[in-house]
C-alpha positions as CSV (number, residue, x, y, z in Angstrom):
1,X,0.0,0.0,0.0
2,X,3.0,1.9,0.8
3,X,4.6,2.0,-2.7
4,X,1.0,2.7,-4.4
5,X,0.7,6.0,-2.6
6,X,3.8,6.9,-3.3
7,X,3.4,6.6,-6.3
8,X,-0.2,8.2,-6.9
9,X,1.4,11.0,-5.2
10,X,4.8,11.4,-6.9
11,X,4.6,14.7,-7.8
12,X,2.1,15.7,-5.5
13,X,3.5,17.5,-2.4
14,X,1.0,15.1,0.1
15,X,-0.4,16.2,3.2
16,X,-0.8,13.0,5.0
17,X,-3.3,13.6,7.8
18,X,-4.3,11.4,10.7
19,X,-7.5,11.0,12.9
20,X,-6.0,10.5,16.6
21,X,-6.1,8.5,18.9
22,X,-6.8,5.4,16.7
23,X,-4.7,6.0,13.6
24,X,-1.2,7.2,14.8
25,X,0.0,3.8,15.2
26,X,-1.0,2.9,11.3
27,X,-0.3,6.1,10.2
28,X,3.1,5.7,11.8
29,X,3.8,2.3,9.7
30,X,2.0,3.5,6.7
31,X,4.1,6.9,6.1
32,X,7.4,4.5,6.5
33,X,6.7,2.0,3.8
34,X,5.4,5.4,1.4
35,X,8.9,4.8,-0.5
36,X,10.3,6.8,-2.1
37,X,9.0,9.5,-0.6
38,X,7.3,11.9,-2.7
39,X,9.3,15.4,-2.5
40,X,7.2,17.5,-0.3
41,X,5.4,15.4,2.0
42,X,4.5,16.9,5.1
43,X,2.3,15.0,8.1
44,X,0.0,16.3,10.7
45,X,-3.0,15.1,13.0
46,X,-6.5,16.1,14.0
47,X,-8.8,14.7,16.4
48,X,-12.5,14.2,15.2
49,X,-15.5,13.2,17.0
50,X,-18.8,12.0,15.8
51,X,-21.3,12.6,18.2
52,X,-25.4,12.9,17.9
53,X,-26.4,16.7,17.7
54,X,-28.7,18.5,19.9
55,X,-32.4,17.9,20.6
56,X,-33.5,20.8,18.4
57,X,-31.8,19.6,15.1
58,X,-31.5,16.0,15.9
59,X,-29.0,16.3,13.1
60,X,-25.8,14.2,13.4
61,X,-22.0,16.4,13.9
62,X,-18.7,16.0,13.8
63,X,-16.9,17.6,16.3
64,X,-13.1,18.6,15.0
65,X,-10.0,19.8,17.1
66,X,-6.0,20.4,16.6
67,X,-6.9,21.4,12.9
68,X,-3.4,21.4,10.8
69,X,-1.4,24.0,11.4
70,X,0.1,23.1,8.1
71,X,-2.0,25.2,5.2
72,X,-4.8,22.8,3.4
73,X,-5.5,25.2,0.6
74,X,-3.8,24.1,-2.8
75,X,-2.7,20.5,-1.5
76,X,-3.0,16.9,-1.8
77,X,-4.6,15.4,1.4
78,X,-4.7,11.8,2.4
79,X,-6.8,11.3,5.3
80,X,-5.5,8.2,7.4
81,X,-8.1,6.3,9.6
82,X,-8.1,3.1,11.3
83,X,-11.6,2.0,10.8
84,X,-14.3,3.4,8.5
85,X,-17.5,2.2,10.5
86,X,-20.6,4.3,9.1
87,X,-18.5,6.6,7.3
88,X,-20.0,9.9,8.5
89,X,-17.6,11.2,10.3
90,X,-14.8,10.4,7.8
91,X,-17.2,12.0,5.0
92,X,-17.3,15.1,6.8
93,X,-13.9,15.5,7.5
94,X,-13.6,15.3,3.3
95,X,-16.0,17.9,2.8
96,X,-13.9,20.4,5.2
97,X,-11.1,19.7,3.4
98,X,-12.3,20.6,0.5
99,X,-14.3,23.6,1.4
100,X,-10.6,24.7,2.8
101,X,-9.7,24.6,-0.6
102,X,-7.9,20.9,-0.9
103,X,-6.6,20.0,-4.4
104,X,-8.0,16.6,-3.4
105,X,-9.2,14.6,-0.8
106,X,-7.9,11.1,-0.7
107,X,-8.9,8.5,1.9
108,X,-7.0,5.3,3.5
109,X,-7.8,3.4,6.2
110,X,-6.1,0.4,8.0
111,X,-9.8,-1.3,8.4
112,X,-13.3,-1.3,7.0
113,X,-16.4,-2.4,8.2
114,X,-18.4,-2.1,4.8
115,X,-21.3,-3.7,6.7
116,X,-21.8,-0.9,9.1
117,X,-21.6,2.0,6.1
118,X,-24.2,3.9,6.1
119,X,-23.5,6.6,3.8
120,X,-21.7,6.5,-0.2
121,X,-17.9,6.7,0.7
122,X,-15.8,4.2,-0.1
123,X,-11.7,4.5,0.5
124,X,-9.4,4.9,-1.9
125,X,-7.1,2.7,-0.2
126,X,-8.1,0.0,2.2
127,X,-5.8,-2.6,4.3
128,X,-8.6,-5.1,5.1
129,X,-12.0,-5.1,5.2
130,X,-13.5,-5.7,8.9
131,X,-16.4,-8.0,10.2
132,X,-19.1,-6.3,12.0
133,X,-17.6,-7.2,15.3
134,X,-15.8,-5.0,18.1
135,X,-12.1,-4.7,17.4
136,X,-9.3,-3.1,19.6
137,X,-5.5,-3.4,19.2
138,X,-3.0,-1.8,17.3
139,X,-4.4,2.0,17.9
140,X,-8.0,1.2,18.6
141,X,-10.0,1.2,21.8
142,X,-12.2,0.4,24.3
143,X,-12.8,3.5,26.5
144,X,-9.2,3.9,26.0
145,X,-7.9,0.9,27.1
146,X,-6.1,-2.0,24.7
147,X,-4.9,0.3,22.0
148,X,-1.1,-0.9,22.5
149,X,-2.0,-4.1,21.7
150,X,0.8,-5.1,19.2
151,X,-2.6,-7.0,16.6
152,X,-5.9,-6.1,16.4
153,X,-8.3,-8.1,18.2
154,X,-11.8,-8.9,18.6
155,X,-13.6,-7.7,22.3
156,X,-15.6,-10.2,24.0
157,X,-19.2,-9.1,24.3
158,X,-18.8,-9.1,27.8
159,X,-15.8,-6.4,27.9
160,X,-18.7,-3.9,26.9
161,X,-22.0,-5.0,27.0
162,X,-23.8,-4.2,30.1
163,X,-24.9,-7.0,32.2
């Protein structure tokens, strides 16, 4: 996957960003094996948060923090998520980029759970594609607990269902 985006984005000058908490540790992989390294590649992080809106709207939000510092306007993005569940919050975060002025918008993601989706987005790059079950590990969580697990994992049930 590595050697693909660096070569769809040769001569591109990428802005590889990353969703935190979940993605740093694939992001951190995934920008080493991006060989050779395409002149001008810079990296940065946001956080993002879906979350339901209020009462009166009933509309659903993404809530976005620790925006890049690093100029969007005029650049190549690649957005770098672990999972792509619904896809709302990751289709949102595209449109921002683009209403910042993004040259493009490109999407990869360590894992997707196609069966969750819920909305037309699919990613332009995809490691594997994830059964609808709870998974932790390698970046991803559960109330912030088993992201430094070295593989990702499926949770037991009872880990989070209430009894």
């Amino acid at each position: 996957m590595g050697r693909t985006i660096a070569e769809d984005f040769e001569e591109k000058e990428p802005l590889i960003i990353g969703t935190l908490n979940g993605a740093f540790v694939f992001m951190a992989d995934l920008v080493r094996a991006v060989q050779p390294v395409p002149e001008g590649l810079n990296m940065d992080f946001l956080r993002a948060s879906s979350y339901t809106g209020a009462a009166t709207t009933g509309q659903d939000a993404v809530e976005m923090g620790l925006v890049s510092k690093i100029p969007i306007h005029g650049r190549h993005i690649l957005l770098v998520e672990d999972i792509i569940d619904t896809g709302k919050t990751l289709q949102e975060l595209c449109s921002r980029m683009r209403k910042q002025g993004a040259a493009s918008v490109s999407t990869v993601t360590l894992l997707d759970k196609v069966a969750r989706r819920v909305v037309d987005l699919e990613p332009d790059y995809r490691g594997f594609e994830c059964p609808d079950e709870f998974v932790v590990g390698y970046g991803l969580d559960y109330d912030e607990q088993y992201r430094s697990l070295p593989y990702v994992g499926v949770l037991r049930p009872e880990c989070y269902m209430e009894t």
